[in-house]
C-alpha positions as CSV (number, residue, x, y, z in Angstrom):
1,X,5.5,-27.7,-55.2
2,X,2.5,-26.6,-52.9
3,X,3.6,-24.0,-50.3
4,X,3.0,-24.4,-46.5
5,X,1.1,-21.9,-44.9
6,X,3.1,-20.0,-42.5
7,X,1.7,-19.5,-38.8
8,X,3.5,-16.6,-37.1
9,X,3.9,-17.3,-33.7
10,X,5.0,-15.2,-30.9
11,X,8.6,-15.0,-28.9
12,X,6.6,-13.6,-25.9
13,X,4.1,-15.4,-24.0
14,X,0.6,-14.3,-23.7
15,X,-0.1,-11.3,-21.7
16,X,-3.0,-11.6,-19.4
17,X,-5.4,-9.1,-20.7
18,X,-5.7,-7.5,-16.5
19,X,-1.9,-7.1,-16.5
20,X,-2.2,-5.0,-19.4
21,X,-5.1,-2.9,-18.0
22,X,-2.5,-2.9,-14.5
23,X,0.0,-1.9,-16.7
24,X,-1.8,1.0,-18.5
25,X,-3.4,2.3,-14.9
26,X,0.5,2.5,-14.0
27,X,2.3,3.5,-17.2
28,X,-1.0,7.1,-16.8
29,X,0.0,6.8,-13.0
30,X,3.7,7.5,-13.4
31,X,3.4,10.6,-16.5
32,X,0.8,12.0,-14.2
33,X,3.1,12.2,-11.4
34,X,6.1,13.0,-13.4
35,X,4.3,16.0,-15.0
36,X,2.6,16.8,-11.4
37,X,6.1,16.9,-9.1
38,X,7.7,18.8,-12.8
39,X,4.9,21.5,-11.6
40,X,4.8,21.4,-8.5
41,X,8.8,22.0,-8.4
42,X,9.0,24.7,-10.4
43,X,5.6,26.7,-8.4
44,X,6.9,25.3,-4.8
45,X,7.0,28.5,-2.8
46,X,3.1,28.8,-4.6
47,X,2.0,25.1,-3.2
48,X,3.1,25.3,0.1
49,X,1.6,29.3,0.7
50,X,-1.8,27.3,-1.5
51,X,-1.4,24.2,1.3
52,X,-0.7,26.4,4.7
53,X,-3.1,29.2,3.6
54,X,-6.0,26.7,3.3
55,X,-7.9,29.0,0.9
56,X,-8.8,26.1,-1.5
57,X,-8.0,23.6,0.6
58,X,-10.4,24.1,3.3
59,X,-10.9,20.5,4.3
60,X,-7.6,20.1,5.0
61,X,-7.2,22.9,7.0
62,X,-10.2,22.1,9.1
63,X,-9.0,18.5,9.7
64,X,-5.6,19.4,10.8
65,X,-6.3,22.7,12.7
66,X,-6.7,21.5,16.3
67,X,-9.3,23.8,17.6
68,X,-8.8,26.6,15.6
69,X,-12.0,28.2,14.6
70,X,-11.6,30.9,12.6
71,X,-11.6,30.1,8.9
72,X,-9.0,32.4,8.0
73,X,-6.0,31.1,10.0
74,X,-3.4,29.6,8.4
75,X,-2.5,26.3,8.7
76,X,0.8,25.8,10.8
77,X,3.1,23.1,9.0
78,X,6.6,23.4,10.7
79,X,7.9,21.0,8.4
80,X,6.5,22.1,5.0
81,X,8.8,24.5,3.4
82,X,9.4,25.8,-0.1
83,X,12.9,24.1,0.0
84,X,11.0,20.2,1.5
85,X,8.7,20.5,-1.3
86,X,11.2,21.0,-4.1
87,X,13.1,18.2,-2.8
88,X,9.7,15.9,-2.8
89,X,9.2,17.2,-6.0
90,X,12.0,15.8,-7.4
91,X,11.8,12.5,-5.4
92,X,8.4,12.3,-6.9
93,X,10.2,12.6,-10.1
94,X,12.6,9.9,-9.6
95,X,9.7,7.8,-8.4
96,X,7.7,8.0,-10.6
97,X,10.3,7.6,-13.3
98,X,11.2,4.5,-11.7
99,X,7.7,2.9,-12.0
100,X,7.2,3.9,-16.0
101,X,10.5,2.1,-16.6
102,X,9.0,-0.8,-14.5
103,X,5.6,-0.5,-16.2
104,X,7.2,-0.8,-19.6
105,X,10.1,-3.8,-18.3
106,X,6.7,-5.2,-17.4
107,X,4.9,-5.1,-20.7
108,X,8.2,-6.5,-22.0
109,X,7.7,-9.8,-19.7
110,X,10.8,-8.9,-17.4
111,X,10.7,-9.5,-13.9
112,X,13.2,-6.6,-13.1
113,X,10.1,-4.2,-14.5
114,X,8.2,-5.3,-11.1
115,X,11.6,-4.8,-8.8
116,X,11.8,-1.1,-10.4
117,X,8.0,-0.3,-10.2
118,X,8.6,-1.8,-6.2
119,X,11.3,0.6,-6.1
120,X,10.1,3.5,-7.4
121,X,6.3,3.5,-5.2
122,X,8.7,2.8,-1.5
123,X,11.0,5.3,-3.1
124,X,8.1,8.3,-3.0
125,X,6.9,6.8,0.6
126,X,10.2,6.7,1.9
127,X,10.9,10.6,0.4
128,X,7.3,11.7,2.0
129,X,7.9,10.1,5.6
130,X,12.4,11.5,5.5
131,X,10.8,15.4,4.5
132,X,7.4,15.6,6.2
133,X,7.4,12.6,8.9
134,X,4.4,11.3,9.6
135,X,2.5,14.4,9.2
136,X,0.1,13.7,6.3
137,X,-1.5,17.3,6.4
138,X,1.5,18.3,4.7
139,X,1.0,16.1,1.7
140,X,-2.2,14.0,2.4
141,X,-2.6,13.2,-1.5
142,X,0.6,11.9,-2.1
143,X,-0.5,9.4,0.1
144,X,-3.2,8.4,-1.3
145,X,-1.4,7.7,-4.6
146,X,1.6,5.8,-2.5
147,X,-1.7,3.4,-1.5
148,X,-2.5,3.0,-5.2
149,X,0.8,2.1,-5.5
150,X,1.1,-0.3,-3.3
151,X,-2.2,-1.5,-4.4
152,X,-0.3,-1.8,-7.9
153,X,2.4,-3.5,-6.4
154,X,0.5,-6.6,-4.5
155,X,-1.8,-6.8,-8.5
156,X,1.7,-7.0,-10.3
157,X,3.1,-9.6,-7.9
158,X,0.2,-11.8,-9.0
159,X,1.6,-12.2,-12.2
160,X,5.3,-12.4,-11.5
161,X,4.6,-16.4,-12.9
162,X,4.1,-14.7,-16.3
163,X,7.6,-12.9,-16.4
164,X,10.8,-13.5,-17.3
């Protein structure tokens, strides 16, 4: 009796080869900022004397210091305390916890892996704008990787067709 050949075929539906690069981008995007907000807990009352002293961050200071000329001043943050950035720290932490468990439900085809990645980018925004308000000198990075993030979020919608 001649044998068949076998063709394996696949439980999960093709993954568009740009989701997977989206999904890698995020799934380096969320260690980095685990590992980065693990740090930066553990040295906070170092970042925030680094931040207000404006030693290595010079271009900071001179965009937020108001008229101050000399180079030495330090930058006044009223808001930006050792005990704020521990707390952003660890909402950093949860955020960015959040989004690897959506980049990975995302990988798996699951729609719920685009709800948490959602979740966890509006959950670092949200703990930037409740400890510093709207004053980005005091963490004008972690902005810029909350736009990447939303960036992430409005590609990953794109393929919400493609999930389960």
């Amino acid at each position: 009796m001649p044998q068949e050949p076998t063709v394996a075929t696949s439980l999960q539906p093709n993954r568009p080869l740009f989701l997977t690069v989206l999904c890698i981008l995020g799934f380096l995007g969320s260690i980095t900022s685990i590992i980065t907000n693990g740090i930066g807990f553990y040295r906070s009352d170092a970042e925030v004397v680094q931040i207000q002293s404006g030693t290595e961050k010079t271009q900071l200071k001179n965009l937020f210091s108001f008229g101050k000329t000399a180079a030495n001043e330090p930058l006044e943050i009223s808001n930006l305390t050792p005990e704020n950035f521990e707390k952003y720290s660890i909402g950093g932490i949860v955020a960015g916890l959040l989004c690897l468990i959506g980049v990975i439900l995302i990988l798996l085809h699951k729609k719920s892996g685009f709800y948490s990645f959602v979740l966890g980018t509006f959950f670092n925004i949200i703990t930037h704008f409740l400890l510093f308000g709207d004053n980005i000198g005091a963490m004008g990075l972690s902005m810029l990787w909350a736009l990447i993030g939303l960036v992430l979020v409005v590609l990953f919608s794109k393929f919400l067709n493609n999930m389960d």
